[in-house]
N, C-alpha and C positions, 0 to 999 in steps of 0.2 A: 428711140421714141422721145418727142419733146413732151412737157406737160406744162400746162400754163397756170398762173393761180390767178383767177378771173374775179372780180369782183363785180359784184350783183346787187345796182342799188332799188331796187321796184321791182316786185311779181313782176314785171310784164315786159321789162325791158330785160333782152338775153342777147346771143349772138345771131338769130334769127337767121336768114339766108347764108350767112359765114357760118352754121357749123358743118353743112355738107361739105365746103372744102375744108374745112380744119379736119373732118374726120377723112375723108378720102386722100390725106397726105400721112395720117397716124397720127397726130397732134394731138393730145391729150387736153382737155380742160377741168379742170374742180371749180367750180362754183363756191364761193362764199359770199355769205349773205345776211351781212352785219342789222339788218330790218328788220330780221326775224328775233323771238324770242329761241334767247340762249346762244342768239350768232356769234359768231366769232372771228377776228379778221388774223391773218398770222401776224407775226414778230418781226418776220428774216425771210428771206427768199429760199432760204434751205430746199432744195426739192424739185424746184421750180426753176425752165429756162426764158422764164418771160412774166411781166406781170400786164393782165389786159382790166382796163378800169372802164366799166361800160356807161350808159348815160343815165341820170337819175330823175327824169320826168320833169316834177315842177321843184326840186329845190336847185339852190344855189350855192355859191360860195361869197358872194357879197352884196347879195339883194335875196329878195321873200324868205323861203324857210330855208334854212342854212343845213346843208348835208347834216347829219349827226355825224358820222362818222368822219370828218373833213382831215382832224386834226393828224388820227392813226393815218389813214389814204397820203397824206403829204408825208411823213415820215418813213412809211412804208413806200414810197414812190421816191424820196429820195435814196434807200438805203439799193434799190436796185440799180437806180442812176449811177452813183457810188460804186458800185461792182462792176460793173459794163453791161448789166443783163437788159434787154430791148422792156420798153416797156411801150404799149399803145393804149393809147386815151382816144375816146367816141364817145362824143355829146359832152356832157359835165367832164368826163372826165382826160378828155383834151385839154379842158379848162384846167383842171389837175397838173396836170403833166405840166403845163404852161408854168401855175403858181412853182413848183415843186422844182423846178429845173433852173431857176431865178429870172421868171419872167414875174408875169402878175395878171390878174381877171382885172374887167371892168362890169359892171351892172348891164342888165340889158333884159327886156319882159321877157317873159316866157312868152315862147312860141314855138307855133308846129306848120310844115306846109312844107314843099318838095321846090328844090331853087336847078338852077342848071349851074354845076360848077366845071371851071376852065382852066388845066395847066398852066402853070409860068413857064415848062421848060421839057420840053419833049424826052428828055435823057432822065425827066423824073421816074425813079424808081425802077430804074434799068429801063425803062421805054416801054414800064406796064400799067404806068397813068394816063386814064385817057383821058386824050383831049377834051371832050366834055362827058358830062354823064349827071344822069340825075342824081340827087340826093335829098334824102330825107330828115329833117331837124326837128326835134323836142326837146329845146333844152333852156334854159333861163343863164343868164348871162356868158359874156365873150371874153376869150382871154388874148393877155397882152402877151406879142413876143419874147421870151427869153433869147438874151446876147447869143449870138452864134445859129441861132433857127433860121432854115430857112424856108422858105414859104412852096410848095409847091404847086396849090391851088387856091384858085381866090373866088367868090362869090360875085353876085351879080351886082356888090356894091362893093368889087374888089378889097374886099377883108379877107382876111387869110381863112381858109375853108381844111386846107391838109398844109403841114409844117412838119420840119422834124426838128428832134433833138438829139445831138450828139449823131456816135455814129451809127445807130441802130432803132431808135426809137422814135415814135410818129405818133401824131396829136390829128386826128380828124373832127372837126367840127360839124359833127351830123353823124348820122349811121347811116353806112355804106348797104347795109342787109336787112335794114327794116322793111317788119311784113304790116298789113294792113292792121292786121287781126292784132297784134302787139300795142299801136295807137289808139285803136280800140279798147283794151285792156287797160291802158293806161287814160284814159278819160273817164274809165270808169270806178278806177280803183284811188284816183283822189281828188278832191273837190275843186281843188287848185286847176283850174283848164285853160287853153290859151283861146283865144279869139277865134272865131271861123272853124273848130272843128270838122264840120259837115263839109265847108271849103276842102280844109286841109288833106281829110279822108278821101275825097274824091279823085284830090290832083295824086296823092297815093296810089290811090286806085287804078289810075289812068297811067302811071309811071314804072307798076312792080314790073314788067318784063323788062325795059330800057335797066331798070335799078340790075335784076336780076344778069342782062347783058353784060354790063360794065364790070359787072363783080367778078367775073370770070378772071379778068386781068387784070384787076385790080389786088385780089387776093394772092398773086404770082408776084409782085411786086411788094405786098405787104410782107407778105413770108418771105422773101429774100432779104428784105433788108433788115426784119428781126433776126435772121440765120435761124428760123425753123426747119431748114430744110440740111 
């Protein structure tokens, strides 16, 4: 049995549509949740065969409200790099993995809305990235490549959208499993909001089955190349 040590930056952002498959393969996750009073993030990877860093709404790492937790998260993301243990970054913490790996973030508004993302390379991820698929982003700023990533999908303004690092770990820019109801939560829960809301909710709206499609095979592909399985 794998277990993962997940980090949880906002109520409202979780694994959303990924934990059906994380649970239906036995894949463990603990939730921490350093926002809370008394949170606590770990030290060491002790315990744990993966570290997943999820997305944190409207802060950032080098524009608006700067993670609180930014400093432990890059430490503790380098110290699993360091070991060989996979780690996956979604939304902010893409951006993470990017900083922590010796790439770097750039500034970029916070924003939320559902884009069509498009492979570079059909052998991506054993041949479980699909060619295109929707995806959904709330996150404030973009990260720069670290030396040796390589890019597996790009946006519709060909930026990098999924990357990996090393030989086991992956940076997605958006989440792959976001539910409606979660963006929701998360416009409510802090004052900081992106543009078009009601837009963004709806093309959401209009998108969960397609998102919920892609996921199927997308998640056979993410689990294999963390060796979750």
């Amino acid at each position: 049995m794998k277990r993962l040590c997940t980090i949880q930056h906002t109520e409202a952002e979780y694994f959303g549509l990924m934990e059906d498959h994380l649970d239906g393969r036995n894949i463990r996750y603990a939730y921490f949740r350093p926002f809370t009073a008394g949170g606590m993030l770990p030290t060491t990877s002790i315990g744990f065969d993966g570290l997943v860093l999820l997305g944190a709404g409207p802060y950032g790492i080098v524009s608006g409200h700067i993670l609180p937790s930014l400093a432990h998260e890059l430490r503790l993301t380098r110290t699993y790099l360091a070991e060989g243990k996979p780690v996956l970054g979604i939304g902010l913490g893409a951006v993470i993995l990017a900083v922590a790996s010796g790439g770097g973030a750039r500034d970029a508004p916070l924003r939320f809305g559902v884009e069509t993302v498009t492979r570079t390379d059909a052998a991506a991820l054993g041949g479980h990235l699909p060619q295109t698929m929707p995806m959904t982003y709330y996150l404030r700023d973009m990260p720069v490549m670290p030396k040796g990533a390589q890019v597996l999908a790009q946006g519709p303004d060909d930026t990098p959208r999924i990357f990996t690092v090393g030989t086991n770990s992956l940076g997605i820019v958006g989440h792959p499993g976001m539910k409606r109801g979660m963006c929701e939560d998360l416009i409510m829960e802090f004052e900081d909001t992106p543009e078009d809301t009601v837009g963004g909710l709806e093309a959401l709206g209009a998108s969960q089955v397609g998102i919920a499609e892609a996921l199927t095979d997308l998640m056979v592909g993410i689990v294999a190349r963390a060796g979750w399985m």
